[in-house]
C-alpha positions as CSV (number, residue, x, y, z in Angstrom):
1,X,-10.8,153.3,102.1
2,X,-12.8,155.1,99.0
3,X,-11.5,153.4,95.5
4,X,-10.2,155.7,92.8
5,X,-9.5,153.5,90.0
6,X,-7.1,154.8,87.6
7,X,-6.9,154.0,83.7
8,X,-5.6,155.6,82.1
9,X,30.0,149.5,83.0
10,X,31.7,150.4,82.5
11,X,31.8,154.2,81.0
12,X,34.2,153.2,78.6
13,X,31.3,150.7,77.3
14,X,28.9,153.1,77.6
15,X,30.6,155.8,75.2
16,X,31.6,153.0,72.5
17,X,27.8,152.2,72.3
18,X,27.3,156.1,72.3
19,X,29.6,156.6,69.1
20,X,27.0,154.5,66.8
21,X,24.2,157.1,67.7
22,X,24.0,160.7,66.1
23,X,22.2,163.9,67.0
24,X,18.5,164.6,66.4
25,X,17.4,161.9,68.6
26,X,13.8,162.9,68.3
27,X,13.4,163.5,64.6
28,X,15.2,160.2,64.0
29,X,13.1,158.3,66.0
30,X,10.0,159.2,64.1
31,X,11.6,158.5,60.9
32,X,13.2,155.1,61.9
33,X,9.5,154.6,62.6
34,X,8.0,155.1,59.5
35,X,11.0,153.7,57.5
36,X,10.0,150.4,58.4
37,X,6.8,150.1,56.5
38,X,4.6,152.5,58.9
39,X,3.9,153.2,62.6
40,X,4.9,150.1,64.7
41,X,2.4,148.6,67.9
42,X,3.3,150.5,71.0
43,X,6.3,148.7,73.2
44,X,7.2,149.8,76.0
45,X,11.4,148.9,76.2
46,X,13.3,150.5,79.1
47,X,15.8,150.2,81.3
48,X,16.4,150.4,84.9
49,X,19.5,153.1,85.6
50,X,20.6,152.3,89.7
51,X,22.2,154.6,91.9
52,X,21.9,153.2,95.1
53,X,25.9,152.5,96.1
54,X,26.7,153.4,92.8
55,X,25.3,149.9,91.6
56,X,25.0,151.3,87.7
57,X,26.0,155.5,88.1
58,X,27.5,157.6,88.8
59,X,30.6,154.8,88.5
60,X,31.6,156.1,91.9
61,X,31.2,158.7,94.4
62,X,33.0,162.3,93.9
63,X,33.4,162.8,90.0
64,X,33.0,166.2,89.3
65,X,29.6,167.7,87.8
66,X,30.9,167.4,84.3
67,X,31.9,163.8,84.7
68,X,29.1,162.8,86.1
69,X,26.9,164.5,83.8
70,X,29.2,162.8,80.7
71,X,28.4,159.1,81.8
72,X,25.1,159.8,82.7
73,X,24.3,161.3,78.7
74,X,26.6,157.9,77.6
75,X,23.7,155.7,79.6
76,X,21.1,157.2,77.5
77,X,22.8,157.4,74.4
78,X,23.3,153.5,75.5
79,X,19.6,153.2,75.3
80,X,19.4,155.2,72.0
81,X,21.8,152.4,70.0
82,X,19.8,149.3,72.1
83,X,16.7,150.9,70.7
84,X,14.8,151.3,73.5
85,X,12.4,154.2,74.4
86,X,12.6,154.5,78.6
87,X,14.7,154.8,81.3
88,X,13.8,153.6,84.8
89,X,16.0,156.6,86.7
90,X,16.7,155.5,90.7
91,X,16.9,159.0,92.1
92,X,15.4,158.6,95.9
93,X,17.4,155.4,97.1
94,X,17.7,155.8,100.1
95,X,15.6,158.4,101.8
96,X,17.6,161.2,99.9
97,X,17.3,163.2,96.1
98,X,19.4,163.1,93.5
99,X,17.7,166.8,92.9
100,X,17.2,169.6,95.0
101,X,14.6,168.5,97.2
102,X,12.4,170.2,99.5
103,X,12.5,167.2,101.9
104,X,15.2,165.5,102.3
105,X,19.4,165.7,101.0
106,X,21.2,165.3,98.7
107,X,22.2,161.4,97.8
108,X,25.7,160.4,99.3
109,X,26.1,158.6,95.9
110,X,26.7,162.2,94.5
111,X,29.8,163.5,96.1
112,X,30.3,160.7,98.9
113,X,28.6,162.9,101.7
114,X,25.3,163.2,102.4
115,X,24.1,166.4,101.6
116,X,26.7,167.8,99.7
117,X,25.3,169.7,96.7
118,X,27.0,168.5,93.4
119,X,27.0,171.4,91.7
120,X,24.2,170.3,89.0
121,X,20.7,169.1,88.9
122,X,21.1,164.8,87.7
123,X,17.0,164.7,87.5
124,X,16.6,167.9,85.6
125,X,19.4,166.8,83.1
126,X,18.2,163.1,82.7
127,X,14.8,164.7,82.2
128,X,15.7,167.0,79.7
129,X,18.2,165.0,77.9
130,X,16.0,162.0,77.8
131,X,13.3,163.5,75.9
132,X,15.7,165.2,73.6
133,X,16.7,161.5,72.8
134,X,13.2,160.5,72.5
135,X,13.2,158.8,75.6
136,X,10.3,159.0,78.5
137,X,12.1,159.2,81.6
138,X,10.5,157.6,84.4
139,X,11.5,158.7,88.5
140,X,12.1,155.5,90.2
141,X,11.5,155.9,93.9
142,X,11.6,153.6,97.4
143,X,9.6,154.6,99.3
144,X,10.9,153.4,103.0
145,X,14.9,152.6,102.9
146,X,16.5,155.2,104.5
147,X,20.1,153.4,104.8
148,X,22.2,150.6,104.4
149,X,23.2,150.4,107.9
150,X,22.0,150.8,111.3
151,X,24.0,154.0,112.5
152,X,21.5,157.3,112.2
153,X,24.6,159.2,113.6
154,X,25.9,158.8,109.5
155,X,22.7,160.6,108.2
156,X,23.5,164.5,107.4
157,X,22.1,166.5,111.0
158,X,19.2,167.9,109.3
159,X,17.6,164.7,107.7
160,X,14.1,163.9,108.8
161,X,15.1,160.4,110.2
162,X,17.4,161.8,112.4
163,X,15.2,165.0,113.4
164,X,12.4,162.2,113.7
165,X,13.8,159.0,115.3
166,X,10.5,158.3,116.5
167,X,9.4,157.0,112.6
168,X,12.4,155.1,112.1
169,X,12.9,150.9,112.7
170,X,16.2,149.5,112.2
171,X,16.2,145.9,110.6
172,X,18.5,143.4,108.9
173,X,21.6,145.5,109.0
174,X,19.4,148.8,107.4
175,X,17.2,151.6,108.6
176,X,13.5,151.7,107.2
177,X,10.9,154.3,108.1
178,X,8.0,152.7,109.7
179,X,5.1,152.2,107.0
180,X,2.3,152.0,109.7
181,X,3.0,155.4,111.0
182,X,0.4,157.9,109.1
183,X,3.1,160.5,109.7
184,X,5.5,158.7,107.8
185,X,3.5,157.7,105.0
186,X,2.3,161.2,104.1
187,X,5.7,162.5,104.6
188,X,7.4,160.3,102.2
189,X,4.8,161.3,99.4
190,X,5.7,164.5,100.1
191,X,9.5,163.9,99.8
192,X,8.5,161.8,96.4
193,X,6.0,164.4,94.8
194,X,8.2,167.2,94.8
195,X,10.3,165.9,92.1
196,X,6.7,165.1,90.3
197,X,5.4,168.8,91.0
198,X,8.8,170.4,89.2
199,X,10.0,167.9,86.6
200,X,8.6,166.5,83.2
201,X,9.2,163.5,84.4
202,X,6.8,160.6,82.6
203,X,5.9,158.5,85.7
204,X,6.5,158.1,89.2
205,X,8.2,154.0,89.7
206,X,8.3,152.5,92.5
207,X,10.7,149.0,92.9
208,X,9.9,146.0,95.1
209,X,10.8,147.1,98.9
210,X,7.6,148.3,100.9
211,X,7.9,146.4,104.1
212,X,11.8,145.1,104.1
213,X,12.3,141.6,102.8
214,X,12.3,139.1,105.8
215,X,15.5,138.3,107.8
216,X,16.1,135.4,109.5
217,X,16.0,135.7,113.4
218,X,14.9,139.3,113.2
219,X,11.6,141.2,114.0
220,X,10.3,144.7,112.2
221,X,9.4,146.1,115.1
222,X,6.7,148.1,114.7
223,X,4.4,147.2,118.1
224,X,4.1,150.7,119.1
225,X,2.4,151.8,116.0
226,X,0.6,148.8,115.6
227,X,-1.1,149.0,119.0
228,X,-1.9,152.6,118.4
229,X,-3.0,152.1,114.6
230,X,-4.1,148.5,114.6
231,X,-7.3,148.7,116.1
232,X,-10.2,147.0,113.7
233,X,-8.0,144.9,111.9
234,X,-8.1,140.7,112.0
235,X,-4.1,140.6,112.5
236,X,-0.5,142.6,112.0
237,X,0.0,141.4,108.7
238,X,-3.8,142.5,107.5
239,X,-3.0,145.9,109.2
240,X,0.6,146.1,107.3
241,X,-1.0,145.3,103.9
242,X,-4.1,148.0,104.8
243,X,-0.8,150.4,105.6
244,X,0.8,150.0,102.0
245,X,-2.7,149.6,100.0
246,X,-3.2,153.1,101.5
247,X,0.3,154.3,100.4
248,X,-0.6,153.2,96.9
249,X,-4.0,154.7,96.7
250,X,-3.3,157.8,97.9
251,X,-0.3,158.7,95.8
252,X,-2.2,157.3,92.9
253,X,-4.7,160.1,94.1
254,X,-2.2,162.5,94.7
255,X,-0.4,162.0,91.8
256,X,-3.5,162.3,89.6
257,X,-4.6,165.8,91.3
258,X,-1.2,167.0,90.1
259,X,-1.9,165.7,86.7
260,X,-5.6,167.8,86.7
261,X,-3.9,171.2,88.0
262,X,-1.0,170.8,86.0
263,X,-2.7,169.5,82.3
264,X,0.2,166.7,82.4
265,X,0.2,162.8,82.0
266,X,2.5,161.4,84.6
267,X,1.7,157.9,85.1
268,X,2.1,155.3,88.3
269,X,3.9,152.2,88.0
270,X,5.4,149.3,90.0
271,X,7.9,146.8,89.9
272,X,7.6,144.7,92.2
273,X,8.7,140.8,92.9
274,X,7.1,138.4,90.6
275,X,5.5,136.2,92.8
276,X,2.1,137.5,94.5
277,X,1.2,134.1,96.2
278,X,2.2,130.7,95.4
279,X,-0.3,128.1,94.4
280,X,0.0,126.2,97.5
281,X,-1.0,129.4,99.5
282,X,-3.8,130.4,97.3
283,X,-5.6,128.8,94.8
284,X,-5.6,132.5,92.8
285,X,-1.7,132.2,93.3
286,X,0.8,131.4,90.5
287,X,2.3,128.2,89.9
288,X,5.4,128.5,91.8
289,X,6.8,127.4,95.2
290,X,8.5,131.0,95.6
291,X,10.4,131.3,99.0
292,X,9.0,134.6,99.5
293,X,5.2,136.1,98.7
294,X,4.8,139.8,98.4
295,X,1.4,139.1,100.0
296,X,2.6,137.7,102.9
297,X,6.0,138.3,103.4
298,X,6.2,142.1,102.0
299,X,2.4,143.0,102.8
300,X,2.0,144.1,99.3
301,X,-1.1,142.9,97.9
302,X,0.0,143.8,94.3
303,X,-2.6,141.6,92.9
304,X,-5.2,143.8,93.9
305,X,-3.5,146.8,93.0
306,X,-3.8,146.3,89.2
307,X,-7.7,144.4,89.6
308,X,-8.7,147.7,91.2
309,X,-6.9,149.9,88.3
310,X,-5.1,151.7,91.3
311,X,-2.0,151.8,89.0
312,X,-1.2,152.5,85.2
313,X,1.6,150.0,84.6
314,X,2.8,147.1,86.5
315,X,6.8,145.6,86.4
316,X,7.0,141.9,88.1
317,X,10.3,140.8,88.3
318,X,10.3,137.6,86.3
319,X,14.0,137.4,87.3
320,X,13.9,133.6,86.6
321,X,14.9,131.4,82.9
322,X,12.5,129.2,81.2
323,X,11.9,126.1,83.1
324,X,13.5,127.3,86.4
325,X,11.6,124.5,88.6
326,X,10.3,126.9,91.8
327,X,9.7,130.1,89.7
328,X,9.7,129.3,85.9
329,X,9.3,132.4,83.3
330,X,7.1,130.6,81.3
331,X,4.6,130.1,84.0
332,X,4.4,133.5,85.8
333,X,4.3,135.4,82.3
334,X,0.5,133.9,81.9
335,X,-0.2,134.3,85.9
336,X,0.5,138.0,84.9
337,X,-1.1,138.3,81.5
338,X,-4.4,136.8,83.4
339,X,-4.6,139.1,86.0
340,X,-4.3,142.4,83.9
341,X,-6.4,141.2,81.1
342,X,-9.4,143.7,81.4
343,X,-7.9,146.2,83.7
344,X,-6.0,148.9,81.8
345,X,-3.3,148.4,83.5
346,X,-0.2,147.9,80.9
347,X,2.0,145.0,82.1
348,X,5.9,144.9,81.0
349,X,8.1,142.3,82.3
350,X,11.2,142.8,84.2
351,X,14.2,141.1,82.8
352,X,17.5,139.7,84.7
353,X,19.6,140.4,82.0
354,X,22.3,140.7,84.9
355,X,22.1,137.0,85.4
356,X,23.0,136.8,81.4
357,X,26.7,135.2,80.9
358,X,27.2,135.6,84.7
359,X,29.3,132.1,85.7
360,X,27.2,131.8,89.0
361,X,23.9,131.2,87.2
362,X,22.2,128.2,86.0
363,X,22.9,126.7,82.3
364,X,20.4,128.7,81.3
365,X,21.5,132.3,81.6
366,X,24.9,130.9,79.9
367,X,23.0,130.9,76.8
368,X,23.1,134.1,74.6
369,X,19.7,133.2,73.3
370,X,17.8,132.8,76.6
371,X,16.4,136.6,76.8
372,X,15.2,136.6,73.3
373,X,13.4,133.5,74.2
374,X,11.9,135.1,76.4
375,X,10.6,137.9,74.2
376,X,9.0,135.2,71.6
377,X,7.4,133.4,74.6
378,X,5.9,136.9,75.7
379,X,4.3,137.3,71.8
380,X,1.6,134.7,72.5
381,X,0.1,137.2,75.7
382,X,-1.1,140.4,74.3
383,X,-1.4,141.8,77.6
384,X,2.2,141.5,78.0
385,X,3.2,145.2,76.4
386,X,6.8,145.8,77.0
387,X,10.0,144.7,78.8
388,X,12.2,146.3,81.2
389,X,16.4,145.1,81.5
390,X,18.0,145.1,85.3
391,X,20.2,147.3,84.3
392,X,22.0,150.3,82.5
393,X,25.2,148.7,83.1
394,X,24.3,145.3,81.9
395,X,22.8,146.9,78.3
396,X,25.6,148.6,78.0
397,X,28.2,146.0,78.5
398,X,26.4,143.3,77.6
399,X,28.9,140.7,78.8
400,X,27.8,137.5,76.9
401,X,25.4,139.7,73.3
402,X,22.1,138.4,75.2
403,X,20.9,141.9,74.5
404,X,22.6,142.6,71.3
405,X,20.4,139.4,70.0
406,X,17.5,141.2,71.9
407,X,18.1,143.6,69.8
408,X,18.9,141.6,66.7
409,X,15.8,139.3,67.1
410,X,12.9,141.5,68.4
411,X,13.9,145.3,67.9
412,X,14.3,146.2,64.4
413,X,13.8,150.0,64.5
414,X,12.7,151.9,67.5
415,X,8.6,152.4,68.5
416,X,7.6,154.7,70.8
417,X,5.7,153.2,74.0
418,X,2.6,152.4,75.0
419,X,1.0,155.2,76.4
């Protein structure tokens, strides 16, 4: 493979936070910036907004257009009063578009049947709305889920799993398409690219599933590709990481030849789970004892995707407090700052802000003032340029103020981010 290295809920909750912000989102931002003593340092602050069975919006399948469209506007206004400058829009969650595609249907999440047309464009609105808020809006993809169950007789007739059963392997409960099928990979770049091609959108995001997260008991059964594509490789789990590096590199590719023809920035970023390798399992792993590697258990090598600059921006998941014993915050933030420190790659961290006040969680998260901890930890790394909070319906409730002191402690007017 030839290197290109790249440098580059409630609604009700929702519209109270939306009261406290006016109109003229984008001349107030620029003024709130210099009011506070000239141009802040770049910070990238976003949010991730979930569709995928309804997790943050629409609050449930079937609103009409204009209520759908209504709490989609209170999410960004949500990230207007939190002071944050990106949202981290799901809209290919399962194998489907929450815009017109090309490729493949509409989501089921819509108007609870695949394929249904909602009667309005969600990506072109979020689009357009976000940058009238001063917001970058940034097209969060997965690449391989097609479902969350096993039954392809529930996918619309015409979807390409269905007129393709030959690409798909069901697993844990869920259908995936197969990543070692050349077929497949080219075809879901397609299906993700569209929405890059017609939309202002400000990056392509990807989230943490490439090869599905291992399941007890069961195999991914992907022999037949492997014995017809694996040839030249040491092992299966060499061959799967060769399958997603290629993935990577070649919408990175992609992505920038769209970028060239069409005199546009869209960037490429990933969020992927924190832990790369443990310490145990390589002495360039972080010093964790994580129950799952993405090396080895997800075949995604996402150490090497920032040392070879095949990215702009990389997410880990640092979904863990301060002092957490397997997976602690305070030692993965350095592991991360390390391995980006001379690449160009901007690293943010992703933030559980879900765990925040949430009674099944460790001390810790009971604590209002663990996130902003977190933020004054990240200070001493430089390379550490941003943070990102799973999700919309977490900054918007807020259910014990861990992100109003965010807020409070570490976001006194709003900065644009790093670009």
């Amino acid at each position: 493979m030839g290197q290109i290295t790249r440098r580059g809920l409630t609604a009700a909750a929702a519209g109270a936070l939306a009261s406290a912000v006016t109109v003229g989102r984008a001349a107030a931002y620029g003024r709130e910036e210099r009011g506070s003593g000239g141009p802040r340092e770049p910070q990238f602050r976003g949010m991730w907004l979930a569709t995928v069975a309804n997790r943050d919006w629409p609050s449930k399948p079937g609103l009409t257009a204009a209520e759908q469209r209504a709490e989609l506007l209170a999410f960004l206004d949500t990230a207007v009063a939190r002071r944050l400058n990106a949202v981290v829009f799901q809209v290919r969650p399962t194998a489907d578009a929450l815009w017109p595609s090309r490729y493949e249907p509409w989501a089921e999440y819509l108007t609870g049947v695949q394929g249904r047309d909602p009667g309005w464009d969600p990506l072109g609105t979020a689009v357009r709305e976000a940058h009238r808020r001063g917001l970058e809006l940034h097209a969060w993809f997965n690449p391989y889920r097609v479902a969350n169950h096993t039954d392809p007789t529930r996918l619309t007739p015409t979807h390409p799993a269905r007129l393709h059963p030959e690409w798909v392997v069901p697993y844990g409960g869920k259908l995936y398409y197969n990543p070692g099928l050349p077929e497949v990979r080219r075809f879901v770049q397609d299906a993700m690219l569209d929405a890059v091609a017609r939309y202002d959108i400000d990056a392509v995001h990807w989230d943490d599933y490439f090869y599905p997260y291992p399941v007890a008991g069961q195999v991914f059964d992907d022999d037949a590709a492997y014995e017809r594509h694996g040839a030249g490789f040491p092992d299966r789990a060499a061959w799967r990481r060769d399958n997603i590096d290629r993935l990577v590199l070649e919408t990175a590719a992609r992505i920038e030849r769209l970028n060239r023809r069409q005199g546009r920035r869209v960037r490429f970023g990933i969020s992927p789970f924190a832990v790369w390798r443990n310490q145990a399992t390589d002495p360039l792993g972080s010093e964790t004892r994580a129950g799952v590697q993405t090396y080895d258990d997800l075949y995604a090598d996402t150490r090497k995707w920032v040392r070879e600059g095949w990215i702009d921006y990389i997410v880990p998941q640092v979904y863990w407090n301060i002092g957490f014993a397997a997976a602690d915050y305070a030692k993965l933030v350095p592991w991360w700052a390390d391995v980006v420190r001379g690449t160009g790659v901007n690293l943010y961290i992703g933030e559980a802000l879900y765990k925040a006040g949430d009674p099944a969680q460790p001390a810790p998260w009971q604590d209002p003032a663990e996130l902003s901890r977190h933020l004054t930890f990240d200070r001493d790394y430089p390379q550490v340029r941003g943070n990102v909070y799973f999700s919309a319906k977490e900054v918007a409730a807020d259910r014990n103020g861990a992100m109003a002191r965010v807020v409070a402690d570490h976001y006194p007017s709003r900065v644009r981010p790093p670009r």
